[in-house]
LONU-808860 format. One record per residue (C-alpha): residue number from 1; residue in three letters; x, z, y. Coordinates in steps of 0.1 Angstrom, whole numbers, plus 5000, padded with zeros to 4 digits. Example, Ala and Ser with C-alpha at 12.3 -4.5 7.8 and 13.67 -1.06 7.14 Angstrom:
2
[1,ALA,[5123,5078,4955]]
[2,SER,[5137,5071,4989]]
This chain:
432
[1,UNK,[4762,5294,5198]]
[2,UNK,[4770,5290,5161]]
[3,UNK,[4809,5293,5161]]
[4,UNK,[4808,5266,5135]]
[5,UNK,[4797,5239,5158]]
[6,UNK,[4820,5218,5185]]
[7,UNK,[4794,5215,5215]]
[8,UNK,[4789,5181,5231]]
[9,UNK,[4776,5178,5268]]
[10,UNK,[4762,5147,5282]]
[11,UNK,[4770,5150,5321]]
[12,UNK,[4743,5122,5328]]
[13,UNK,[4715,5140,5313]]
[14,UNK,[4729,5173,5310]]
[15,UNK,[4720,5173,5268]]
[16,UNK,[4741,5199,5252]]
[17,UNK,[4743,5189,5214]]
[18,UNK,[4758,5209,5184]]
[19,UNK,[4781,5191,5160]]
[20,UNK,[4786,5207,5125]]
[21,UNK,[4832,5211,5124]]
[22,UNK,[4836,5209,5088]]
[23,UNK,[4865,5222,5073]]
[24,UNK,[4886,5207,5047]]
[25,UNK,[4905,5219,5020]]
[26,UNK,[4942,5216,5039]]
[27,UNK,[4948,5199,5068]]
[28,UNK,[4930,5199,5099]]
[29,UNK,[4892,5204,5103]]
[30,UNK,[4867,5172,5113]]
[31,UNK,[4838,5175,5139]]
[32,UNK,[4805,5158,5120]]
[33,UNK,[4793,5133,5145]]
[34,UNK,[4770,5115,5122]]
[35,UNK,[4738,5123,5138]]
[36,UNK,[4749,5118,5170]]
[37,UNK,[4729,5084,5175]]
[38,UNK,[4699,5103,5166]]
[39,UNK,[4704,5131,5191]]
[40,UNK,[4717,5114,5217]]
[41,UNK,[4715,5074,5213]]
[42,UNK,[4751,5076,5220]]
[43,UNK,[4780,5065,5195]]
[44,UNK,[4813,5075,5195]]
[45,UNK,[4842,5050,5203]]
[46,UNK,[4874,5054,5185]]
[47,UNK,[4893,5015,5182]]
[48,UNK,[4917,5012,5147]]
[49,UNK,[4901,5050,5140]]
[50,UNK,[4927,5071,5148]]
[51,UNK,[4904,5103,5157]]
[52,UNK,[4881,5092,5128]]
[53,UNK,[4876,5104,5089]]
[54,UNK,[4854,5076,5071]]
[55,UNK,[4854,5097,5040]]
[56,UNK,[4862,5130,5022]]
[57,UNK,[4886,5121,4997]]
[58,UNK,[4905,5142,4969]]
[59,UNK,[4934,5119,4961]]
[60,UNK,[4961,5117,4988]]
[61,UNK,[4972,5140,5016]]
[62,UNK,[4994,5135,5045]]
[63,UNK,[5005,5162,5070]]
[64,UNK,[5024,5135,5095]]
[65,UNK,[5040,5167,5118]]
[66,UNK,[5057,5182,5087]]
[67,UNK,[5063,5150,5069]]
[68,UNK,[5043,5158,5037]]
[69,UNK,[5029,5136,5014]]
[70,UNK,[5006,5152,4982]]
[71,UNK,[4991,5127,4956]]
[72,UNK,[4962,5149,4941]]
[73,UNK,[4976,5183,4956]]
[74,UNK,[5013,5176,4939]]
[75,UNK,[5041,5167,4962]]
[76,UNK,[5058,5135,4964]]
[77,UNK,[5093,5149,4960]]
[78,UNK,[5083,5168,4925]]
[79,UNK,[5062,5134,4913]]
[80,UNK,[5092,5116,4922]]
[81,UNK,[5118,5135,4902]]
[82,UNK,[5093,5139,4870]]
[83,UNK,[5071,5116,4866]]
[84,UNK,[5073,5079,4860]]
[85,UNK,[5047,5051,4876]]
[86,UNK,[5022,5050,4849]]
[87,UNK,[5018,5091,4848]]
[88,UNK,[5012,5089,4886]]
[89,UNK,[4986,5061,4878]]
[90,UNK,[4973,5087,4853]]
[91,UNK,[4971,5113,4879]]
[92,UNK,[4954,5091,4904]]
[93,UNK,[4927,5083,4881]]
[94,UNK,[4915,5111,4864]]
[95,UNK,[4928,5141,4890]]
[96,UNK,[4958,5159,4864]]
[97,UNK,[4985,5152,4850]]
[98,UNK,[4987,5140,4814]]
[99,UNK,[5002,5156,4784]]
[100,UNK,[5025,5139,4762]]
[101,UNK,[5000,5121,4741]]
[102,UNK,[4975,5111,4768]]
[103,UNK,[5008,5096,4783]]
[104,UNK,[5013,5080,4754]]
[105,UNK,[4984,5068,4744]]
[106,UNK,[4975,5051,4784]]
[107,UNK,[5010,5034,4782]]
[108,UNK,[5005,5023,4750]]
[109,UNK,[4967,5008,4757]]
[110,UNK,[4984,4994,4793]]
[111,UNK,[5018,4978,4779]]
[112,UNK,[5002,4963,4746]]
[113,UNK,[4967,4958,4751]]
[114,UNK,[4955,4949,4790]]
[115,UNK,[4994,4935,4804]]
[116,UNK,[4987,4900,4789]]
[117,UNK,[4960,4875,4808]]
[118,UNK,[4940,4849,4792]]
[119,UNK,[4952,4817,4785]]
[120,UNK,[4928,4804,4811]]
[121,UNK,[4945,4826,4837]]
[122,UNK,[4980,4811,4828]]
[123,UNK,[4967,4773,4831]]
[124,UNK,[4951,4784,4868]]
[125,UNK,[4988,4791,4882]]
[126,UNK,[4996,4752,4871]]
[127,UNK,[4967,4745,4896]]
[128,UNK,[4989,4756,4930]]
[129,UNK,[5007,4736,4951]]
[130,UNK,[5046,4738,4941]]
[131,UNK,[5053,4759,4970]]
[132,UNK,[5022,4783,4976]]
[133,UNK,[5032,4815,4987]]
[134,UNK,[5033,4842,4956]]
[135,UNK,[5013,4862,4975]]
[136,UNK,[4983,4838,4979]]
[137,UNK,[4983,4835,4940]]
[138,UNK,[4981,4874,4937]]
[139,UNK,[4954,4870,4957]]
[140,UNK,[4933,4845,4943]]
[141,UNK,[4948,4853,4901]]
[142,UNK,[4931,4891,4910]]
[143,UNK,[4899,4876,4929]]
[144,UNK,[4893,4850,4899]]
[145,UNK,[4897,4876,4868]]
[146,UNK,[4860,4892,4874]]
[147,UNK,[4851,4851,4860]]
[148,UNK,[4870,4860,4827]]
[149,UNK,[4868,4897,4821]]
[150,UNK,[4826,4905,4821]]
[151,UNK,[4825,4929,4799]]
[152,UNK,[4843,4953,4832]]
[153,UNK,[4823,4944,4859]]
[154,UNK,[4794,4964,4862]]
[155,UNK,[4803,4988,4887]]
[156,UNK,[4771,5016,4876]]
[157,UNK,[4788,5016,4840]]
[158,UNK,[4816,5041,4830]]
[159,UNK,[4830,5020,4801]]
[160,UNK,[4833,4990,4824]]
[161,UNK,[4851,5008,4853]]
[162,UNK,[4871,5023,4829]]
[163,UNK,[4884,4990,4813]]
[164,UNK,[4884,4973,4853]]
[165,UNK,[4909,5002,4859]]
[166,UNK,[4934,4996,4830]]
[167,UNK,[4932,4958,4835]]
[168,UNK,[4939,4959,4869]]
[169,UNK,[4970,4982,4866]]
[170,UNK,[4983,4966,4838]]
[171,UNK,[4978,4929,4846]]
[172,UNK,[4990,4932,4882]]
[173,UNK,[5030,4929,4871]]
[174,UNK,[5023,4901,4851]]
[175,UNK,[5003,4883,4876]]
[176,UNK,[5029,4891,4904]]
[177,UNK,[5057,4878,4883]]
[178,UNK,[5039,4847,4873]]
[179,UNK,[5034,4838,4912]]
[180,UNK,[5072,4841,4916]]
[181,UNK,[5075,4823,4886]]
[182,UNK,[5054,4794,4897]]
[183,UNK,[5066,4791,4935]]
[184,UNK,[5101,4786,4914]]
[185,UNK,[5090,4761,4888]]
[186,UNK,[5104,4781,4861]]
[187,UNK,[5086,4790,4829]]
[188,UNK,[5059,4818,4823]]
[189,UNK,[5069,4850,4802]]
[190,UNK,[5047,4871,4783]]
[191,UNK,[5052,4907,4784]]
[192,UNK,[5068,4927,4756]]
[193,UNK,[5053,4958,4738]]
[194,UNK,[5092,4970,4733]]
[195,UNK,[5096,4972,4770]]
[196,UNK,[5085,4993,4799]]
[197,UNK,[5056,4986,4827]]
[198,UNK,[5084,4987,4849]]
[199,UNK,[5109,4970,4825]]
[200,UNK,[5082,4943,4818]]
[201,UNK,[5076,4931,4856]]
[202,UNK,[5117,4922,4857]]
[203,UNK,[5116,4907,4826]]
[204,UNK,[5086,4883,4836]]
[205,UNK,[5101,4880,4866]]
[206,UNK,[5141,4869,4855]]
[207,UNK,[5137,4860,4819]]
[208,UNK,[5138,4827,4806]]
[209,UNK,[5133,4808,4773]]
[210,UNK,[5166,4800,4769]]
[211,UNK,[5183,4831,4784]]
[212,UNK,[5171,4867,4779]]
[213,UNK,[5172,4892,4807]]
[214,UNK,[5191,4920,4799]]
[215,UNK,[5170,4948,4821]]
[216,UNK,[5192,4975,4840]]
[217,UNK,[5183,5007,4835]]
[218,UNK,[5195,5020,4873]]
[219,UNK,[5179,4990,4883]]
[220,UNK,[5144,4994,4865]]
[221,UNK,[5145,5037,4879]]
[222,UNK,[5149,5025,4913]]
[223,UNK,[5122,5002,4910]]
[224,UNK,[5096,5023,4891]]
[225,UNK,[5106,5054,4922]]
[226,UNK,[5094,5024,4947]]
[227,UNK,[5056,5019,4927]]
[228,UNK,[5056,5059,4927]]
[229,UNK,[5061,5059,4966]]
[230,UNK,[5037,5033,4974]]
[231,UNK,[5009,5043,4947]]
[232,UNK,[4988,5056,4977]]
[233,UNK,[4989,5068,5014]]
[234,UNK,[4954,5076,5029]]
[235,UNK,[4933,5058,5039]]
[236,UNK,[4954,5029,5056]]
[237,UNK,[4940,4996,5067]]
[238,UNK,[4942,4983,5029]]
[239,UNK,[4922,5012,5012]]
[240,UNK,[4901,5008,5041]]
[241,UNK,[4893,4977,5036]]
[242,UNK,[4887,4982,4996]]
[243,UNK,[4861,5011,5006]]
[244,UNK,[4844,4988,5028]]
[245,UNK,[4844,4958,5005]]
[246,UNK,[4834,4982,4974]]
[247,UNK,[4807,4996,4994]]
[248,UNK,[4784,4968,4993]]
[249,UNK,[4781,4972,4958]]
[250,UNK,[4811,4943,4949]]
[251,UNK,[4827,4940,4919]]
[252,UNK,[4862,4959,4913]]
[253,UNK,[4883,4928,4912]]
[254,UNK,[4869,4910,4943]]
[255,UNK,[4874,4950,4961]]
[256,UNK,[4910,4949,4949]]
[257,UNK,[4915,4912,4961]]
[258,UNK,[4899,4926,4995]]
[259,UNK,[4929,4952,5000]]
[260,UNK,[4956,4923,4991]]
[261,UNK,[4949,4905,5016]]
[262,UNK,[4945,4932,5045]]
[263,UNK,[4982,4939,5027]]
[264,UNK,[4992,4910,5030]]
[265,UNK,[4990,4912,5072]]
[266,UNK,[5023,4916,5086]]
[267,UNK,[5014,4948,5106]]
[268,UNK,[5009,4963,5074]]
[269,UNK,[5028,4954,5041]]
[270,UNK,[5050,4933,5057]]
[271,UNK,[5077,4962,5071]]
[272,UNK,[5102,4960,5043]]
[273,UNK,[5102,4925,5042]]
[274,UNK,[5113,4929,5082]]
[275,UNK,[5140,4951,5076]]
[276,UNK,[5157,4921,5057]]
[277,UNK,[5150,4899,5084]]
[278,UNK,[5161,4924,5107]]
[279,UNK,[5199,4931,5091]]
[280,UNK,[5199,4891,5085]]
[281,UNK,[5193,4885,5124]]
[282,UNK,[5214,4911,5133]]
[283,UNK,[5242,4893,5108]]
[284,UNK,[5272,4916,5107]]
[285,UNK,[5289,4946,5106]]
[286,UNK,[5304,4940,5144]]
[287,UNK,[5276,4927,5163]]
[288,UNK,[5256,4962,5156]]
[289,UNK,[5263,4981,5188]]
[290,UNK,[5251,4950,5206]]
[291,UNK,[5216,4954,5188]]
[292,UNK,[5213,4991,5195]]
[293,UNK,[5217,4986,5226]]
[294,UNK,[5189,4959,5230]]
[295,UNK,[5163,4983,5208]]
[296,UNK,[5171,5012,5236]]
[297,UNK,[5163,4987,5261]]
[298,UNK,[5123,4987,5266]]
[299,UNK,[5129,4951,5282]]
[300,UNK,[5139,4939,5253]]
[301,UNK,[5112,4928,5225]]
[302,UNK,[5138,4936,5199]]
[303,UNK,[5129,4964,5179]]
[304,UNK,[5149,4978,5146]]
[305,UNK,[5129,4978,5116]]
[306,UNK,[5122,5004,5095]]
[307,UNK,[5130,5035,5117]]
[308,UNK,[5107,5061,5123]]
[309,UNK,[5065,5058,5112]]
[310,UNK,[5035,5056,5128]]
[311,UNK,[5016,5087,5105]]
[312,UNK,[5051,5103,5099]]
[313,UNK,[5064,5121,5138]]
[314,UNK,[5090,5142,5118]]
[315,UNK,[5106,5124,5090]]
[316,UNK,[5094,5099,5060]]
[317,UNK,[5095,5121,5028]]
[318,UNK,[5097,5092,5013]]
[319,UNK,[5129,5080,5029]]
[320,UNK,[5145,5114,5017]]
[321,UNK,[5141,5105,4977]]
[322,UNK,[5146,5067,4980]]
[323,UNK,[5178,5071,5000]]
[324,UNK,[5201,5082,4968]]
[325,UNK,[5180,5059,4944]]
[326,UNK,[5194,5030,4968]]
[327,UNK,[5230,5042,4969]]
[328,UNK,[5224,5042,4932]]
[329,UNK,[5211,5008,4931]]
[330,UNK,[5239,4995,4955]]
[331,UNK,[5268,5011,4932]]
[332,UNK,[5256,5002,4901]]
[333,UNK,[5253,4964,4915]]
[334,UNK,[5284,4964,4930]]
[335,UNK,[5264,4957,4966]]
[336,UNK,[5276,4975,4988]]
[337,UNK,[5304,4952,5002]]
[338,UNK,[5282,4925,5013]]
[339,UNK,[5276,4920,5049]]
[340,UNK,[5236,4925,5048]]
[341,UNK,[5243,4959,5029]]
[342,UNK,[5276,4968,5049]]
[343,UNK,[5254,4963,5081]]
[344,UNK,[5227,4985,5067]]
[345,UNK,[5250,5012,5057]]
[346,UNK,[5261,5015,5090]]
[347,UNK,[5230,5009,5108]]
[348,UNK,[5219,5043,5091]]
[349,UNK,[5249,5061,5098]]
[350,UNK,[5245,5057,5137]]
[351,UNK,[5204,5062,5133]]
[352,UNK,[5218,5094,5118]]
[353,UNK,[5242,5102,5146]]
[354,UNK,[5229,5088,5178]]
[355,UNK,[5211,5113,5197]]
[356,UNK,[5188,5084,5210]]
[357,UNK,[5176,5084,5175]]
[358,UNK,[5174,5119,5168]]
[359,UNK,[5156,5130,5194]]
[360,UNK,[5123,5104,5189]]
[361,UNK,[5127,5115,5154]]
[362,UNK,[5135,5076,5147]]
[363,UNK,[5148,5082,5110]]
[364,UNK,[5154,5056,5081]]
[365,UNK,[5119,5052,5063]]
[366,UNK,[5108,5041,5033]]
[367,UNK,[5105,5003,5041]]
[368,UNK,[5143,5007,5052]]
[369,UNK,[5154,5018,5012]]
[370,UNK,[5132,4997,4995]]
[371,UNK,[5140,4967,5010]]
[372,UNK,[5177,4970,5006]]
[373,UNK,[5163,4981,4966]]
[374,UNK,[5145,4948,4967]]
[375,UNK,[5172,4930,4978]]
[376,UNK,[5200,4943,4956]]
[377,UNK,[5183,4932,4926]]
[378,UNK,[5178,4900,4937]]
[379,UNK,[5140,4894,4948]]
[380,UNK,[5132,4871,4971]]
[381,UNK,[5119,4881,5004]]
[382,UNK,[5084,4863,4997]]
[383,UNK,[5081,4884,4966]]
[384,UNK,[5080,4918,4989]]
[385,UNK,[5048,4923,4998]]
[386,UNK,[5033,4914,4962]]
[387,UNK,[5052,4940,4950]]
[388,UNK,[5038,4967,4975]]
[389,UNK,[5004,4954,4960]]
[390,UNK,[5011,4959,4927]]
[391,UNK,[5019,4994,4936]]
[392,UNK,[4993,5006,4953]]
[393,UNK,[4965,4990,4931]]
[394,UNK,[4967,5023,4914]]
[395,UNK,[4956,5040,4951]]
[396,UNK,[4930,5013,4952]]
[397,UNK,[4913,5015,4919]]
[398,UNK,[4913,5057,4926]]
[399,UNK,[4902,5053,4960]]
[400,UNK,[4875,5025,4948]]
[401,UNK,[4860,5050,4917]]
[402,UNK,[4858,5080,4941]]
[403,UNK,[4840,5062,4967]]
[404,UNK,[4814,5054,4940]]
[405,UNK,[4809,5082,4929]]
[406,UNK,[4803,5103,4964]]
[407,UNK,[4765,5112,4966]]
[408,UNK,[4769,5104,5005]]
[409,UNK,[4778,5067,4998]]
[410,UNK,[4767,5045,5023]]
[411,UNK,[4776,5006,5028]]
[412,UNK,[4806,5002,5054]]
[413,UNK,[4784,4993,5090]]
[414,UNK,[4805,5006,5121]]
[415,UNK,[4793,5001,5154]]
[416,UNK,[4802,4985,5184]]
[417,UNK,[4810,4986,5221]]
[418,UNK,[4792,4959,5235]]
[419,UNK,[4810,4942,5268]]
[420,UNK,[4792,4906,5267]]
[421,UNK,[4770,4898,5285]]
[422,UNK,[4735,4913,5298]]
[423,UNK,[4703,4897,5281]]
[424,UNK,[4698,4862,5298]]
[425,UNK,[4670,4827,5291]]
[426,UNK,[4682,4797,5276]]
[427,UNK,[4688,4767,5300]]
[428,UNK,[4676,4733,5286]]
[429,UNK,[4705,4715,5285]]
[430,UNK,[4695,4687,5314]]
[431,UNK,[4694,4722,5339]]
[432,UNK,[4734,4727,5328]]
């Protein structure tokens, strides 16, 4: 037998079939079942594909065991301390890092030339009711720019996914801070060439015509570490969900639209968001040893909120360099004596501590830090989940363009199980 193949017996018919194990280029190795069907007329069955690789992919690595995270071979911890957002969106796209003009030069063309939206887009938020959910107008803005933006739809053409891929990245902070803006009733701001991409979403999002925001610079670090973190992470149930949409050929903004709103699910961009709700229940300081004790209890549905993760069994590396960036935030905001944040604190202390914790390897995650980040500076818990999408549209968009160019692409079709019911006649409906 070739030592290269897994072998594959069928008991019921005693088949014995070879499967290529390919290997990749770190991590573990896969086992090539995709002519299975044809060799056998079986399919294998693998519900939320946790034993299954839809693609090869270059862009994101994740040992879960050692708690490693690698955006393009580069780990998360060195990206974190270098770069800014917009390099990592540079290294997502085109596989390096850039040097100090090809930074310049893509923040330049995203800040001054793709981060404002037609006119026409700015009328369509007026069309909402006054208390839509900013994350359905993410959704539908995104969705509706492939009506105003032709000339970057053509998914065969290299100019127009290049300009799809700017556009996206740069006008997702303005379109998420115009959905706050209009659940709030407060005006629209453009975006300012002087400031930032990360400066430019709290501006849009806290400015006002009669009241500059003055944009803190501890504040504005923090929140550009939080986009790094998120940029990309596998292939999770929202790139998923872009590869499958993008497979049938769709264009880049409806694909993008597709991955808000599997983000959008609670199961899945909603865990920061729950770690508010979570310290808010909870309510103080004293009532803390009360609520451990319930989440040890299996009886009790009450579960804490961003501890431990489902890919990560050691520790979020994530967690490790958000942790000071949200002491950081907390002490430069003068947060840290409020009750929410003065429950959290100690929350994590006994997570820390407790060897309940420490043995299931139940540590502080990323959701944990960035929603006390979120919170500190003051954006609403609705607002949460938009951000996490404006984040990872850079892992989208990379994820998307690599898909499209695999040789071995194939339109999204997984098969089924089938339970129902055997093969029956039709009854005419006085026989009923």
């Amino acid at each position: 037998m070739d030592e290269s193949n897994a072998i594959l017996t069928i008991p019921k018919t005693g088949q014995t079939i070879e499967l290529p194990i390919i290997e990749g280029s770190y991590g573990p190795d896969v086992i090539d079942v995709r002519h299975l069907y044809d060799a056998s007329g079986m399919f294998t069955y693998d519900p939320g594909f946790m034993s299954t690789a839809s693609c090869d992919s270059t862009i994101t690595y994740i040992d879960g065991e050692k708690g490693e995270l690698y955006y393009r071979g580069y780990p998360i911890d060195q990206l974190a301390k270098h770069s800014t957002y917009l390099e990592i969106c540079f290294l997502l796209l085109y596989s390096k890092l850039p040097d100090k003009q090809e930074l310049a030069d893509f923040e330049k063309d995203i800040v001054e030339h793709y981060m404002m939206v037609h006119e026409s887009v700015r009328r369509f938020f007026s069309g909402f009711h006054h208390d839509a959910h900013p994350m359905s107008m993410t959704l539908a803005i995104i969705s509706a720019l492939s009506s105003f933006y032709h000339d970057s739809t053509d998914i065969k053409n290299a100019e127009h996914r290049e300009k799809s891929a700017r556009r996206l990245i740069a006008k997702m902070p303005t379109i998420a801070a115009y959905s706050y803006k209009s659940s709030t009733g407060f005006p629209l701001m453009y975006p300012r060439a002087d400031l930032n991409y990360t400066e430019n979403f709290l501006h849009m999002m806290f400015a006002s015509p009669i009241k500059e925001y003055q944009v803190n610079k501890t504040a504005a670090k923090a929140l550009d570490l939080i986009f790094i973190l998120h940029a990309d992470h596998e292939q999770n149930a929202s790139t998923s969900t872009v590869r499958v949409s993008g497979s049938s050929g769709t264009n880049p903004f409806a694909s993008i639209a597709a991955g808000v709103a599997s983000l959008w699910g609670p199961a899945h961009g909603g865990a920061n968001e729950a770690v508010i709700n979570m310290l808010e229940e909870i309510g103080n300081i004293n009532n803390i040893g009360e609520f451990v004790t319930r989440a040890k209890d299996k009886s009790d549905p009450f579960r804490l909120m961003g501890f431990g993760h489902r890919v990560y069994k050691n520790f979020d590396p994530r967690a490790v360099i958000i942790r000071k960036a949200c002491y950081d935030v907390l002490d430069e905001l003068d947060r840290k004596d409020l009750p929410l944040f003065k429950t959290a604190i100690e929350l994590e202390r006994i997570a820390l501590e407790d060897d309940y914790f420490i043995k299931r390897k139940l540590y502080p995650n990323v959701d944990f830090y960035s929603g006390l980040i979120l919170k500190a500076l003051g954006i609403p818990l609705n607002m949460f989940t938009v951000i996490f999408a404006m984040s990872r549209t850079a892992g989208w968009i990379a994820q998307w363009n690599e898909m499209l160019d695999d040789p071995k692409l194939k339109i999204s079709r997984p098969r089924q199980l089938y339970t129902g019911n055997h093969p029956r006649d039709y009854v005419a409906m006085q026989d009923r």
